[in-house]
N, C-alpha and C positions, 0 to 999 in steps of 0.2 A: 595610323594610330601609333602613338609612343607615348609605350606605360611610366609613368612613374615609380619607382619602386623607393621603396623604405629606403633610407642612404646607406643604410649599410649592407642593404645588397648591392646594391650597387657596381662597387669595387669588386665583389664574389661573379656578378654574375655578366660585369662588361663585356667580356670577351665571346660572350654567349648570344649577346643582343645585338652585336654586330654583324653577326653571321648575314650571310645573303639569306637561310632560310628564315631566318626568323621577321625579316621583313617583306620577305614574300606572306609570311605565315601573319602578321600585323597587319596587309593591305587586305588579303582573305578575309579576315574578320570583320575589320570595317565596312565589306562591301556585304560579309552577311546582314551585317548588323542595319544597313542602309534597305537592303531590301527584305529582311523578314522579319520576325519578333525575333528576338534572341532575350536569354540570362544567361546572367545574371546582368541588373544594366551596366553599360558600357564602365563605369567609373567604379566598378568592383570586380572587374573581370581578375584583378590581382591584390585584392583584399586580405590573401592570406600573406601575402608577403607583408601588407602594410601594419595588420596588426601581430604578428611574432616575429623581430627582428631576427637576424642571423646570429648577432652576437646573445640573443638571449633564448636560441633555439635549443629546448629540453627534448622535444618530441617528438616523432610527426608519425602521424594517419595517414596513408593514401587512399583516396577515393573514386571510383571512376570520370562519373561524368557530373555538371549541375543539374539541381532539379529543374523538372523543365515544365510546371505549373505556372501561372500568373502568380508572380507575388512571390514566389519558395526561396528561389537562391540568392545568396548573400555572398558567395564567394569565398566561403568556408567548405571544404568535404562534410557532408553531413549533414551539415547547419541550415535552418531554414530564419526567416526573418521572423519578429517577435508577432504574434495574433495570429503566424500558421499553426492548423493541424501538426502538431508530432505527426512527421511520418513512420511507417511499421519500423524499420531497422534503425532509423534512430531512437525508439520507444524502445526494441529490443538492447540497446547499448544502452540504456539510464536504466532497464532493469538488472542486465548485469552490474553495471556500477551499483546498482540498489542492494543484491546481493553478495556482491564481492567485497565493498565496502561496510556490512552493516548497515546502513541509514536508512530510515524509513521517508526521505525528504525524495518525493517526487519532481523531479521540475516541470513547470507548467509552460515554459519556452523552451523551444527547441533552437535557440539563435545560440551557438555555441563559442562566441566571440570572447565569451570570458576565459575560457581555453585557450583560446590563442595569442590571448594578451599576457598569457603567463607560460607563453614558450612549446606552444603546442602550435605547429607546421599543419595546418587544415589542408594538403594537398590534393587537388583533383588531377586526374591523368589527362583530361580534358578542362579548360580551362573558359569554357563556353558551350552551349546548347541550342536548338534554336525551342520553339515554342512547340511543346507537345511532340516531341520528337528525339525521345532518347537516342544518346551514340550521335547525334546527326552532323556531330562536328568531331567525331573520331576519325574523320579521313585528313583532316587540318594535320599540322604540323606541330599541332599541341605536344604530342607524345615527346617527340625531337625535346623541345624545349626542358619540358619533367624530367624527362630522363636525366638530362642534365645537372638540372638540380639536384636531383637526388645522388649526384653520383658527384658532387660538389659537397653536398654536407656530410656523405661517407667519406669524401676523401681531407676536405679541412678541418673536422670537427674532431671531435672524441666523445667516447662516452653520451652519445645520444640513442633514446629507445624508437625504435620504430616499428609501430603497430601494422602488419600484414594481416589486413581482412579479408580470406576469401581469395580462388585463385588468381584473378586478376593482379590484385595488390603484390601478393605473390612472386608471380613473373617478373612484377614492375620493379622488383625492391630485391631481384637476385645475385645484384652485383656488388651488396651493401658490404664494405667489410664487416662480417662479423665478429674477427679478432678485436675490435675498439671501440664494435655499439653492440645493444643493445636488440635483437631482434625475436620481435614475441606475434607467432603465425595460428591465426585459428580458422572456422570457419567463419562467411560473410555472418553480418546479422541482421539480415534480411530473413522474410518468413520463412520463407523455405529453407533455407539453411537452416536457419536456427530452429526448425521443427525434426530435423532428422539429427541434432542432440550434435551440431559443428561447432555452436555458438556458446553456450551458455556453461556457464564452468569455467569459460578461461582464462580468469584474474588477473585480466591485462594489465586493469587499474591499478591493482595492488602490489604487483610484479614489478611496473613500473616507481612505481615510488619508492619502494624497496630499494631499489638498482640505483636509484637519484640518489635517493639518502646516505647509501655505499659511496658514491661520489662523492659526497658534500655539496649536493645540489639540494635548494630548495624542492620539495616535492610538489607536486600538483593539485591545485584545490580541486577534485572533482566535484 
């Protein structure tokens, strides 16, 4: 398998896609994907590259892994395809923005693609699942690859915010300089988390656009 990626990653992340691991880590997938169900399907396994360019990256989410239901993943952290159930912690994130923001405008889709087309990095630490089987591709060589990235947009960017959910994302996003982004850590918002008072309060939304607008960056439509 060889991804396509938006063109202007391209040039950011050549030297990365070369690697012997990461085509060991492309032949792995292909061969899950031949023999089990996997998501998200094959032609969106890097959707989050395709709809927020590098050159227009404002933001980015880390998320662990895809949902691993028929039908959920899209290839966005979080985001599920348009006529699925809201899942809980994405329902728990549109009430905070419901709160954080003022508005009383619920969303009825939880496909978060509008986000990402206006500079929000949808990134999962795993970039594949198979079916009904969370983590079951956290032994792949996914991590190798994110890691990368994320230590590509700390290191060529400036002034980007990034959202740490929860200890996972955490870990993942400790290397981030935070002399010249933006790094806003709460609990997951997932039930449980967000039932023992980690989640809710944390005005990422509003923090964020704050921080863009100090920039002179366009803010974010949530």
């Amino acid at each position: 398998m060889q991804p396509n990626f938006n063109p202007s990653w391209q040039s950011i992340l050549s030297e990365e896609i070369q690697k012997p691991y990461f085509s060991d880590l492309m032949n792995t997938v292909d061969e899950e994907y031949q023999s089990n169900t996997c998501f998200p399907s094959k032609e969106l396994i890097f959707a989050a590259f395709d709809y927020c360019s590098f050159d227009d990256l404002k933001v980015v989410i880390i998320g662990q892994d895809p949902y691993h239901g028929e039908n959920e993943a899209n290839g966005l952290c979080f985001s599920v395809n348009d006529g699925v159930k809201i899942p809980p912690s994405l329902h728990n994130i549109f009430r905070e923005l419901n709160d954080d923001l003022g508005t009383i405008f619920f969303p009825t889709s939880g496909n978060l693609e509008r986000w990402a087309k206006q500079g929000v990095l949808l990134l999962n630490a795993s970039l594949s699942v198979r079916k009904d089987n969370p983590n079951s591709h956290k032994h792949l060589k996914w991590n190798l690859f994110t890691d990368a990235v994320i230590q590509k947009i700390s290191n060529e960017k400036e002034n980007v915010v990034f959202l740490l959910w929860g200890n996972f994302a955490q870990k993942k996003g400790s290397k981030i300089d935070r002399s010249k982004h933006l790094v806003l850590e709460s609990g997951h918002p997932s039930p449980m988390s967000a039932n023992q008072g980690k989640w809710f309060g944390n005005k990422h939304f509003s923090q964020t656009n704050s921080y863009l607008e100090e920039k002179r960056k366009t803010k974010i439509d949530w």
